[in-house]
DRENDOMI-750184 format. One record per residue (C-alpha): residue in three letters; chain; x, y, z. Coordinates in Angstrom, 3 decimals. Layout:
  rest  kette        c1        c2        c3
   Ala      A         X         Y         Z
...
//
This chain:
  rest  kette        c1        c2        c3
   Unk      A   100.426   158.430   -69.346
   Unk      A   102.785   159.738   -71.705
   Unk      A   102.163   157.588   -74.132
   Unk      A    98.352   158.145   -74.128
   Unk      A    98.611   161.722   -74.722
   Unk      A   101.055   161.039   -77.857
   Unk      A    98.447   158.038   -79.025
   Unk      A    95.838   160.872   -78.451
   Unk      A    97.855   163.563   -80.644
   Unk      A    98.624   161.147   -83.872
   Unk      A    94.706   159.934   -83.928
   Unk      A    93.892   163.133   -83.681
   Unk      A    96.150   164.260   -86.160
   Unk      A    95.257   160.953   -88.867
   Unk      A    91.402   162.276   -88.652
   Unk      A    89.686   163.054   -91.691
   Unk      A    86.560   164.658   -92.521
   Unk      A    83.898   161.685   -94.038
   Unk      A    83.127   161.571   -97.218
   Unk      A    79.953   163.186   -98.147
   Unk      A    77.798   161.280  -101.295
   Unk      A    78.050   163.788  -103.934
   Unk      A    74.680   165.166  -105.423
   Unk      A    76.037   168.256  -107.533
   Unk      A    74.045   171.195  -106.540
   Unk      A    71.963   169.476  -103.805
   Unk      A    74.831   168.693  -101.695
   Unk      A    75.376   169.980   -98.041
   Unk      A    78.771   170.307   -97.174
   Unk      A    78.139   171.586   -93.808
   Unk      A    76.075   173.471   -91.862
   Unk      A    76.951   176.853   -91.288
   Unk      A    77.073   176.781   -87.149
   Unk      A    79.586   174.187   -87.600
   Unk      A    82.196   176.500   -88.703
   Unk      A    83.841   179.024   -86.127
   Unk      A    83.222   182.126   -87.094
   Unk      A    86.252   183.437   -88.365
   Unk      A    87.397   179.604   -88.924
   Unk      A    87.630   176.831   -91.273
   Unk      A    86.155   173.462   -92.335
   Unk      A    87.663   170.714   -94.338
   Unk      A    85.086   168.811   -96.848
   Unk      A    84.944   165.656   -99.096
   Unk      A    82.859   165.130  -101.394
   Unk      A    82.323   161.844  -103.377
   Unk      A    85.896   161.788  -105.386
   Unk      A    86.279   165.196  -105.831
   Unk      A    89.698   166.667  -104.850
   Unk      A    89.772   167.997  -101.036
   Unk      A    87.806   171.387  -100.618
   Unk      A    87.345   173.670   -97.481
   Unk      A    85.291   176.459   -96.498
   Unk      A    86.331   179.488   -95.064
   Unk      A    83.647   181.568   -92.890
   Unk      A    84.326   185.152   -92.221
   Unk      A    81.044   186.920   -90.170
   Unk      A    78.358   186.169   -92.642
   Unk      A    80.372   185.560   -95.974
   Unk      A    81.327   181.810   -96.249
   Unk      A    84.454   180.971   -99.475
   Unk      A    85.251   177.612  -101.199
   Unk      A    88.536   176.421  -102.190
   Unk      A    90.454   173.662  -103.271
   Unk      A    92.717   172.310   -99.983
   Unk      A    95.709   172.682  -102.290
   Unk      A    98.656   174.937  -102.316
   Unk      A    99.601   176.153  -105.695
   Unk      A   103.421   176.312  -104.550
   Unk      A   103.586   172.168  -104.589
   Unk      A    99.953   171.193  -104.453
   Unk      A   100.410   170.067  -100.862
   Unk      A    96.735   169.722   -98.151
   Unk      A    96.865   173.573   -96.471
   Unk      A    96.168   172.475   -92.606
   Unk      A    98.479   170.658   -90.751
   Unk      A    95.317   169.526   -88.578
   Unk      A    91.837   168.972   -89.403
   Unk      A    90.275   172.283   -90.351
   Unk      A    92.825   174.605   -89.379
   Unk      A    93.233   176.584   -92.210
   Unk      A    93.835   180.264   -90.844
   Unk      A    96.655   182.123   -88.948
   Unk      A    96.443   181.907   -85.197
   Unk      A    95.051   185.819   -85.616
   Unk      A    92.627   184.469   -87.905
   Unk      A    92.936   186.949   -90.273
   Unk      A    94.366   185.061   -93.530
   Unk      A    94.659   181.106   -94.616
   Unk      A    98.137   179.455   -94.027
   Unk      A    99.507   177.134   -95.726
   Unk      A   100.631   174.864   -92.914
   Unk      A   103.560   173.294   -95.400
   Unk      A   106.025   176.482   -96.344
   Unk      A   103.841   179.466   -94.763
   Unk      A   102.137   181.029   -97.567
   Unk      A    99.153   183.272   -96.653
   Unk      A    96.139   183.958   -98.849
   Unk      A    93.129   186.642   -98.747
   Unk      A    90.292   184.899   -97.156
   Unk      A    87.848   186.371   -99.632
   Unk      A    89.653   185.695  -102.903
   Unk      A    92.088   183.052  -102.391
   Unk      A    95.139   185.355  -103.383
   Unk      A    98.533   184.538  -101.884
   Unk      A   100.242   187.559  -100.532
   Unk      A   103.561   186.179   -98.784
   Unk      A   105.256   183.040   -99.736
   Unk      A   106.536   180.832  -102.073
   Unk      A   103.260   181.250  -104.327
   Unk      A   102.763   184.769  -104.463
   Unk      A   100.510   185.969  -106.645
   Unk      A    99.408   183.040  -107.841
   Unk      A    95.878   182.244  -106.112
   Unk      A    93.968   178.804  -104.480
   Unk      A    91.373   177.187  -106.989
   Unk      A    87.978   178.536  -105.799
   Unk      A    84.494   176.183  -105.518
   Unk      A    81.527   177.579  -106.147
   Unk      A    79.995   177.238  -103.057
   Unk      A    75.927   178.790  -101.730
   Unk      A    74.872   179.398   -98.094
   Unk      A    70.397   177.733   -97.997
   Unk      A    68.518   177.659   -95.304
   Unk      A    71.487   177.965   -92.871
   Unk      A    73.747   174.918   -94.886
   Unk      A    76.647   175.440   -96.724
   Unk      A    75.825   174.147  -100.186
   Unk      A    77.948   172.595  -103.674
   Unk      A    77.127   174.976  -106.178
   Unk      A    78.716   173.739  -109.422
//
């Protein structure tokens, strides 16, 4: 039994979001009920480099998944990208913590320095590429 739970945990932890086709502007990246609310949601799109979306009530943020400290993925499991008070994202790697709304990093080995936004539109309920 033991081992099923551990085979459970590392499939779990290998999962990755799909890739999504990428059609520039025209591109859903998720609908919006499929993000808690505060939460996270990791995204690919065609060969883009590895995005998520932040919700926060009815605001919704883009960023690269990429910590400026050593360009490491932020969640150490599929779309958990905030503090367990849900208040900032966490860099699961060394700890740093950024604003939700602007991507700044406030504590860690990056601060100051910021994540690399995407441009990102909420239409007709869908989060949507907007660059």
């Amino acid at each position: 039994m033991e081992g099923d739970v551990q085979d459970g945990r590392n499939k779990a932890l290998m999962e990755e979001a799909p890739v999504l086709e990428d059609k520039g502007t025209d591109t859903i990246l998720c609908a919006l009920a499929d993000i808690e609310d505060p939460g996270g949601k990791g995204i690919r799109v065609g060969r883009r480099e590895r995005m998520f979306v932040i919700r926060d009530g009815g605001a919704v943020h883009g960023y690269m998944n990429l910590c400026p400290h050593q360009g490491t993925t932020l969640d150490w499991k599929p779309d958990a990208f905030l503090t367990v008070e849900k208040d900032y994202i966490l860099c699961a790697t060394h700890g740093a913590i950024f604003e939700k709304d602007t991507g700044v990093c406030t504590w860690g080995p990056c601060q100051g320095r910021r994540l690399a936004p995407i441009k990102i539109r909420l239409e007709s309920g869908n989060v949507m590429l907007d660059e």
